[in-house]
GUTIMAR-357350 format. One record per residue: residue in three letters; x, y, z of N, C-alpha, C in turn. Coordinates in steps of 0.1 Angstrom, whole numbers, plus 5000, padded with zeros to 4 digits. Layout:
BEGIN
ALAXYZXYZXYZ;...
// end
This chain:
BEGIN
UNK514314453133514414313131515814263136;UNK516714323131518214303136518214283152;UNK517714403161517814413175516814273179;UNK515714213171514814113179515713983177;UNK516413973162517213843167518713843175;UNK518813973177520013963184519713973199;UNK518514013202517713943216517713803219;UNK517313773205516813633209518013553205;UNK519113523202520613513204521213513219;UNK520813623222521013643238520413533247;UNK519313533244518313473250519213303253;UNK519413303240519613163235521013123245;UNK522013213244523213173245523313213259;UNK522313263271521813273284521713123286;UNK520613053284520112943285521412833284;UNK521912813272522712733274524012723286;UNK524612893284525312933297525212833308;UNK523812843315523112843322523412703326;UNK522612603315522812463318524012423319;UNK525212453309526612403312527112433326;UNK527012543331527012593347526512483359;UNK525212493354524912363362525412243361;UNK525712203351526812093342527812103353;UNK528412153352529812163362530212173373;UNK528812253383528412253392527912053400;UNK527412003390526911853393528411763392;UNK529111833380530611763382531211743392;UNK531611873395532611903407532011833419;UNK531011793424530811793431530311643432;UNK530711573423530911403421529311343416;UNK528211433418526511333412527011323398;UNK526311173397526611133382525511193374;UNK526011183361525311283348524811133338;UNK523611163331522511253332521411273343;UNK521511223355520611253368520911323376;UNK521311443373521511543387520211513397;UNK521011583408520111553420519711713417;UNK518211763422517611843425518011953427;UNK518212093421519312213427519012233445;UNK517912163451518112173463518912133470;UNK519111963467519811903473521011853473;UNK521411933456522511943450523412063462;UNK522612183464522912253475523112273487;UNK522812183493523012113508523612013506;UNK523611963496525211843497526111913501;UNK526312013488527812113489527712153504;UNK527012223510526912303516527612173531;UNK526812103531527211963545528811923539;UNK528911893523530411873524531611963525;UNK531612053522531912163528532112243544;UNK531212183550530812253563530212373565;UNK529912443551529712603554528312623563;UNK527312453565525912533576526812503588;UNK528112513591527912493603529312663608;UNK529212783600530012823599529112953610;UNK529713013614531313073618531913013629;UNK531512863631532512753636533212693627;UNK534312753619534512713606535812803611;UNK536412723595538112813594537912903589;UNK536912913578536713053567536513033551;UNK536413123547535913103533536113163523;UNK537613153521538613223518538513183502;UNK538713043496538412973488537212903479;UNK536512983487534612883483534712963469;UNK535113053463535113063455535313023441;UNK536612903444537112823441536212723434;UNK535812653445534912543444533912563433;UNK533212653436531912733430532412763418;UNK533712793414533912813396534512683390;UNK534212603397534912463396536512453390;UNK537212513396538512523400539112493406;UNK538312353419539012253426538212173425;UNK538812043422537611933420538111803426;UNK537411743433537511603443538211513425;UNK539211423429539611323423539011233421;UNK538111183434537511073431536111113432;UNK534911073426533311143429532911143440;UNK531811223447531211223458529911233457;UNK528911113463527911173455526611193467;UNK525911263464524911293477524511163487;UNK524711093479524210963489525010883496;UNK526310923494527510923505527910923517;UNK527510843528527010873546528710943549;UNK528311103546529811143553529711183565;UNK528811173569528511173586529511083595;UNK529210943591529310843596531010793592;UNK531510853576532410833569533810843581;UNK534510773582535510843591537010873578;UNK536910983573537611003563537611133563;UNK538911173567539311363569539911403556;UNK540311353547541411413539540611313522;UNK541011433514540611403499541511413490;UNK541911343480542811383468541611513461;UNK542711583451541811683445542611783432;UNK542111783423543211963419542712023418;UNK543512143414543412293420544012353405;UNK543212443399543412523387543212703392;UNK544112773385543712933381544112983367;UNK544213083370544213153352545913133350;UNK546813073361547913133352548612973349;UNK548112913359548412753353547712643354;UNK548112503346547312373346546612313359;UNK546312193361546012163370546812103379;UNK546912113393547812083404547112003410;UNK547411863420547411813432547211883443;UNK546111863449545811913465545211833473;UNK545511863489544611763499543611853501;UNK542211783499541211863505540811793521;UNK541111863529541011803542540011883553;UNK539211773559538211823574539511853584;UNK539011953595539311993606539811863611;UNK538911793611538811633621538111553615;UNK538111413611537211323607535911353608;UNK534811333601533911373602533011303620;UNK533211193621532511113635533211213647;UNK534611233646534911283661534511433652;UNK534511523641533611653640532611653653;UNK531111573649530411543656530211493666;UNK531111443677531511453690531511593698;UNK532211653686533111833691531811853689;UNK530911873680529512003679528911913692;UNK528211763695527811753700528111813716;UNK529511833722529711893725529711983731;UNK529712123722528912223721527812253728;UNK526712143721525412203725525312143742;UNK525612013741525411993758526312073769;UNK527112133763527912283776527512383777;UNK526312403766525212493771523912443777;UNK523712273779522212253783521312263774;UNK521912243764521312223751520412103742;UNK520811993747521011853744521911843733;UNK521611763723522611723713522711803696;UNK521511903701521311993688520812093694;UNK521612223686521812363686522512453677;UNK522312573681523112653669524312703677;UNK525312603670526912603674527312743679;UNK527012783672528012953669527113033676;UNK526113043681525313073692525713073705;UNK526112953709526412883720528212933721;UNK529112913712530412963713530513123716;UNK529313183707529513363708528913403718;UNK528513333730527713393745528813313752;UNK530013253752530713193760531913333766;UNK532413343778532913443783534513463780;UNK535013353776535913373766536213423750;UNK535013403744534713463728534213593735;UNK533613673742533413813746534913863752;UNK535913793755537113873759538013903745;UNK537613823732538113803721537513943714;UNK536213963716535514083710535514213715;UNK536414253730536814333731537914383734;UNK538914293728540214323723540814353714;UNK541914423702542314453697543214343691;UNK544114293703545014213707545014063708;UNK546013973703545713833708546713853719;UNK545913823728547013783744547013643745;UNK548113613752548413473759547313443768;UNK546413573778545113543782544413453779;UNK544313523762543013463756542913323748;UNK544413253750544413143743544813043753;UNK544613053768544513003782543812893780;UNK544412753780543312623782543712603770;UNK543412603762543712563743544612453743;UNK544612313740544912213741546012203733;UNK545712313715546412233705548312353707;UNK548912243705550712203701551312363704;UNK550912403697551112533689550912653704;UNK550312633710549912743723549912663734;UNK550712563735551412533748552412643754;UNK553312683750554212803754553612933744;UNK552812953750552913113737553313243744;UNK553713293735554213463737553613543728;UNK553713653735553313773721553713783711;UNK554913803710555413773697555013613690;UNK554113523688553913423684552413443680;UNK551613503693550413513687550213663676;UNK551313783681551113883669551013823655;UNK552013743653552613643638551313603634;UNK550513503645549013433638548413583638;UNK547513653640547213713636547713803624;UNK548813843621549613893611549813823601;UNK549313693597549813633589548413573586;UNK547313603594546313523589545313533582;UNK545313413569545013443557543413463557;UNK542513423563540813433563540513533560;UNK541113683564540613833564541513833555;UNK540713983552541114093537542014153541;UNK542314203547543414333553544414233567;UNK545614193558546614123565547914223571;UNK548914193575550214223580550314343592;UNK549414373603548614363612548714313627;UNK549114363635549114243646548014293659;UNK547314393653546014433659544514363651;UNK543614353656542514253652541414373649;UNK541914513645541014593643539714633632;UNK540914523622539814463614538914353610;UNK539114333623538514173621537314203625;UNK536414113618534614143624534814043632;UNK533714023643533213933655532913783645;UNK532613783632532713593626534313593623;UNK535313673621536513653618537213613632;UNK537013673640537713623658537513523656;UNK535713453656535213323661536113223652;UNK536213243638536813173631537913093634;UNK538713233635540113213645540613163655;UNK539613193667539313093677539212963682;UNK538612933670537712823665538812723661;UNK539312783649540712703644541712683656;UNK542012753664543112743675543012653685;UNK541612663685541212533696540512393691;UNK540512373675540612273671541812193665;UNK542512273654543612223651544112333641;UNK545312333644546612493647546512413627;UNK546512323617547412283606546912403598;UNK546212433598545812583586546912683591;UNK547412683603547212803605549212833610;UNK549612693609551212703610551812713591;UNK550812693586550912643569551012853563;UNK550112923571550013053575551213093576;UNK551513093592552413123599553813153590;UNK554513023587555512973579555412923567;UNK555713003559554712933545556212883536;UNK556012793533556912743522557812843511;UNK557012923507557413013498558813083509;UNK558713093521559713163526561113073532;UNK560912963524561812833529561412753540;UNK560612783545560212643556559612523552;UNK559512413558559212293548557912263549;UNK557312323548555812293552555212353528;UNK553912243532553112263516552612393519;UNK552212433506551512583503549912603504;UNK549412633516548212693518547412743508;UNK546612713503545512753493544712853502;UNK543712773508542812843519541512753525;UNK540412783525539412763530538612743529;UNK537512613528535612703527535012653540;UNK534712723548533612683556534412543567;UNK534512403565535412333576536212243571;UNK536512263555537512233547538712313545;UNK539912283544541112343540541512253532;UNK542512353521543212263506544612343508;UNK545412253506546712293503547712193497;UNK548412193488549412153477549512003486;UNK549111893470549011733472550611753472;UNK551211563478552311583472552011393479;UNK553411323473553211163475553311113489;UNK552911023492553210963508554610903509;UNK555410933524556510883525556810733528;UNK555710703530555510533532555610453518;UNK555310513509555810453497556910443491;UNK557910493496559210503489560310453502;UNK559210343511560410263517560810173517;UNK560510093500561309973495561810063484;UNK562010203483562910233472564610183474;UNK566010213466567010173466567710243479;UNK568710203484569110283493569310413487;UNK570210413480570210583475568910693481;UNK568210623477566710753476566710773491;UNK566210623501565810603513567010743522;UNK568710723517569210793522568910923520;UNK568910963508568411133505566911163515;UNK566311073516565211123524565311113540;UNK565911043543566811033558567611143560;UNK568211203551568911353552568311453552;UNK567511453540566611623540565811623558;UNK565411453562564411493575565311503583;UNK566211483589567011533599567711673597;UNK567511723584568011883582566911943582;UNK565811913579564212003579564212023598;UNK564511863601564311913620565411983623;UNK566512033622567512073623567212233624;UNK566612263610566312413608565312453614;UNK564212363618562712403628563412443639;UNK564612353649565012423662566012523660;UNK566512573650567712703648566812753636;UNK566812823639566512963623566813073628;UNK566313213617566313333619565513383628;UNK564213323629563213383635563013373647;UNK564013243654564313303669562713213672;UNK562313123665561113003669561412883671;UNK561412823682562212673678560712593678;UNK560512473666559312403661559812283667;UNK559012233675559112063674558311953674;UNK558411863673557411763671557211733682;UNK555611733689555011663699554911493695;UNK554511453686554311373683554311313665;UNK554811193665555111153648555111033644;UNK555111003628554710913622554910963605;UNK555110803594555810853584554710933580;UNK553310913584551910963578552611163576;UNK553411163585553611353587554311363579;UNK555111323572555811363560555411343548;UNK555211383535555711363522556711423509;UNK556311323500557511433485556811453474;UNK557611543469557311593455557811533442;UNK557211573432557911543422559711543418;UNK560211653424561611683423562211583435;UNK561711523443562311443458562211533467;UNK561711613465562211763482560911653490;UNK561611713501560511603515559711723519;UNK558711703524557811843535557211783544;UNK556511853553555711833564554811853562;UNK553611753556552511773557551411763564;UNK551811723578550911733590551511813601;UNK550711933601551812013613550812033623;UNK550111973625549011953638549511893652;UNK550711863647551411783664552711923665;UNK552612013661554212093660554012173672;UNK554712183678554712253691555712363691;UNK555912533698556512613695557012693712;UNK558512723707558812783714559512923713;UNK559513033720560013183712560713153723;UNK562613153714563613143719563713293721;UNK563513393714563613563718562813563728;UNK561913553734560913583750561013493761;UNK561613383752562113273768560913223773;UNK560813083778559813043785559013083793;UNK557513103791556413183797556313103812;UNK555813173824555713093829554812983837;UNK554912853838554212763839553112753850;UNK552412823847551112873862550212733861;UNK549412693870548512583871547312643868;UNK546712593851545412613850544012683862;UNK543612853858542712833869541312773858;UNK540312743869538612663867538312783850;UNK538812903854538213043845539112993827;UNK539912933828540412903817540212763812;UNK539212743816539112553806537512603807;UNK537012563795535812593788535812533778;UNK534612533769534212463761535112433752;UNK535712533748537412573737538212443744;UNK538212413751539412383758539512203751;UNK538612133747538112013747538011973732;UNK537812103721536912083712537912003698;UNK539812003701540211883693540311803693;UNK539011713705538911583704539511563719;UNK540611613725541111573735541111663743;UNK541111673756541411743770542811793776;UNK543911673769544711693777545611793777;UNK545811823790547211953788548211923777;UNK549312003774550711953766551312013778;UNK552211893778554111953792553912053794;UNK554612073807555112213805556712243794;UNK556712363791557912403786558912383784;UNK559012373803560212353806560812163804;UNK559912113799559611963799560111913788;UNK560211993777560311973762562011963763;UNK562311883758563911843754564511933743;UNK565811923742566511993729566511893722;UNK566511743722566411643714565311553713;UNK564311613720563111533716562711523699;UNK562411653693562211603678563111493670;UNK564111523676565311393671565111273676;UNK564911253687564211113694563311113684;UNK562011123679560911123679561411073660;UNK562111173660562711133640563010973635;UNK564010983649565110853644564510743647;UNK563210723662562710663662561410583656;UNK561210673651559610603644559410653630;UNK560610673626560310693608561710673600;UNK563210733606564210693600564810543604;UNK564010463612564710343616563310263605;UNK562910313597561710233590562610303577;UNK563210363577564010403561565210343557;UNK566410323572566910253574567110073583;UNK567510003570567109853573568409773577;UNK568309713583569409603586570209533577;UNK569309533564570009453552570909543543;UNK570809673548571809743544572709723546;UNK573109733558574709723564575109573560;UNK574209453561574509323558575309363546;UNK574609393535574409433520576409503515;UNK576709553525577409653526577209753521;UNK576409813519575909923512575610063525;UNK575510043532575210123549576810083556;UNK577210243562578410153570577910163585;UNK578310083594578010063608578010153617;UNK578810263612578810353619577510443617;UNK576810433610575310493606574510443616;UNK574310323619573110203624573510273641;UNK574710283643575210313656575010453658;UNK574710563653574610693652573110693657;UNK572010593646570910613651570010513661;UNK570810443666570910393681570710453689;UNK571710513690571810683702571010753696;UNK570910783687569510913682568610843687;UNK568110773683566910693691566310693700;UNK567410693712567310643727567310753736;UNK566010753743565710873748566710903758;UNK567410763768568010763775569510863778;UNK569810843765570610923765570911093766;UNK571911153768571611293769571611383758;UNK571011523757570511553750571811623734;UNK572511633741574211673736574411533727;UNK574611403736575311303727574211283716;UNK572511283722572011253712571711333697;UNK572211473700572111553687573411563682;UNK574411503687575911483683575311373673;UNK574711273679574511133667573811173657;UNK572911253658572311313645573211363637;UNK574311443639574611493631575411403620;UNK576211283631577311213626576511163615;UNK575011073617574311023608574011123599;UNK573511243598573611343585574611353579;UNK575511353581577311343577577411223570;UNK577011103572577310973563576210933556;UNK574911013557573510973551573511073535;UNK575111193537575011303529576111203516;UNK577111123522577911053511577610983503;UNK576110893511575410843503574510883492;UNK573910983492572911083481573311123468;UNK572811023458573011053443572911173441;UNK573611183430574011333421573011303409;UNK571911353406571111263389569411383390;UNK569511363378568411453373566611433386;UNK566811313390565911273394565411333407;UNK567011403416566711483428566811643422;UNK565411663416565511783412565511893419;UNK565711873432565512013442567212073443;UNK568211973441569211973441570211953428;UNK569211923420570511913407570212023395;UNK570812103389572212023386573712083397;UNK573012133407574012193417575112133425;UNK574511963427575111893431576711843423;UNK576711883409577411903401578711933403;UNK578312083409579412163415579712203428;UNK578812113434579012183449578912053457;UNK579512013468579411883481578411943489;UNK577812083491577112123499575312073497;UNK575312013482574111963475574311833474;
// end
């Protein structure tokens, strides 16, 4: 008698399990309650919002795990009847939970908007004679470039020939060892042979490199090691999540004080991308305040590193051969754009600084400052010359500095810039 109700206890406390599971499952995934949609179609929502039927043209699925214990959850609902086809919306608020702490801020972000997504598959299928529907990853894994990928060991400069995005304009061995050595998708990391990678992990890889490098410089250089980029979570299928943080567009009617501390940390973040240890110099192809944001403590980061372009100051400029016909293929097209990046030799020592002063620290710093007296003149004049492409590349990183130098007298000492206090206390170096 004992073992029948304690069966039937089981029984009981199965069932319920069961339903709350699905409970949670309908949560996370934004259908409102009490009408869940269908476990079918509850399942092909996820699956379409996610990207995972269109995978192993996908970043990876490092994190689906996540999702599925509902341990990342969209902020705002999503609900199956949501046209995210048509939606032109890449990026999601969200948090992110595990066993050892509360809940955190994340961006949950597409590869690419969902409409130009579907440009890139469409794509696809018409470069094989396909028409406008096919099976993606079909069509990529008979292409004669993903067969030079599968019987290599190695990522060569070869095999990333044509590839549009930032990041593999100049590459060298030592640059592509690091991506594979550092890349999070696969089980068995630190590595600079591909020996264990299966033929969906290449494609994966691939796949990301010739759509968009931001998973994979978040990889590369990860925060935890001082660089200023957010902390990489991971992946499901053609979403990536990594650490929310505020927009820098918001805090440009803050007081001068702040405006300045954040004028300084970004001319020292660009500062340390072209000098470090690692012998990489990072720079911005292209910018906007949209690429930056902060944290709770004021620290600034880079949260769009999809325009960062790289150079290995240890191997020296590769050199600049003219595209042959055998290296532009389907890869070559699939982030949206065609076009080459410069050659190498093209890239300035002060372009990221042009690119800084012009279209994000001349929106931090205002005119009514110096009116105000609160800005001295010699600041406004600093980033004049930073500014101006015209000038050479010496005077213009000389003005940078001068402006880091009087942007640094300005920066409060107070509980509020917690990346730096209470250090600032004791030290002018904070």
């Amino acid at each position: 008698l004992t073992l029948k109700r304690c069966h039937f206890i089981d029984t009981v406390m199965a069932g319920i399990w069961s339903e709350v599971w699905t409970l949670y499952l309908i949560l996370a995934l934004g259908t409102p309650y009490p009408s869940p949609a269908p476990q079918e179609k509850l399942h092909d929502f996820r699956r379409i919002l996610l990207g995972l039927d269109k995978c192993n043209a996908c970043i990876g699925t490092s994190i689906c795990k996540k999702f599925f214990k509902d341990e990342i959850r969209f902020e705002r609902w999503l609900t199956a009847q949501s046209n995210l086809s048509s939606a032109d919306v890449r990026s999601y608020e969200g948090n992110y939970t595990d066993s050892t702490v509360g809940w955190r801020p994340v961006v949950l972000s597409h590869l690419m908007s969902p409409p130009l997504q579907q440009i890139s598959d469409n794509s696809i299928c018409t470069s094989a004679g396909k028409g406008k529907s096919c099976s993606i990853e079909a069509v990529l894994r008979a292409t004669s470039r993903f067969q030079r990928w599968v019987r290599s060991n190695l990522l060569l400069p070869s095999m990333v020939k044509g590839l549009v995005t930032p990041m593999l304009s100049c590459p060298s061995q030592r640059l592509l060892d690091r991506i594979v050595r550092r890349y999070f998708e696969v089980t068995d990391v630190a590595s600079v042979q591909m020996k264990h990678f299966s033929e969906k992990d290449k494609l994966r890889l691939l796949y990301t490199l010739a759509v968009n490098q931001q998973p994979l410089i978040m990889q590369m250089f990860p925060g935890t090691e001082g660089w200023p980029f957010l902390r990489y979570h991971g992946s499901c299928g053609r979403m990536m999540v990594w650490a929310g943080s505020k927009p820098l567009r918001s805090l440009f009617s803050s007081p001068l004080a702040r405006r300045a501390d954040i004028a300084y940390q970004l001319l020292h973040i660009t500062q340390s991308l072209s000098s470090n240890s690692l012998q990489f110099s990072l720079f911005y192809t292209n910018i906007s305040e949209d690429m930056f944001g902060t944290l709770d403590d004021s620290r600034v980061f880079i949260v769009d590193t999809s325009t960062i372009g790289i150079i290995d100051l240890q191997e020296g400029y590769p050199p600049d051969e003219d595209l042959l016909t055998e290296h532009l293929d389907v890869f070559s097209c699939l982030s949206g754009s065609c076009e080459r990046p410069p050659p190498c030799e093209t890239v300035r020592a002060a372009q990221s600084f042009i690119l800084l002063c012009k279209h994000v620290i001349n929106n931090l710093l205002a005119p009514n400052d110096v009116q105000s007296g609160h800005l001295p003149k010699d600041a406004v004049s600093a980033l004049d010359i930073c500014a101006d492409q015209s000038q050479s590349d010496q005077r213009i990183i000389a003005a940078a500095q001068t402006l880091k130098d009087i942007l640094q007298t300005l920066r409060p000492c107070s509980a509020l810039y917690g990346y730096r206090y209470p250090e600032c206390l004791y030290s002018d170096k904070f």
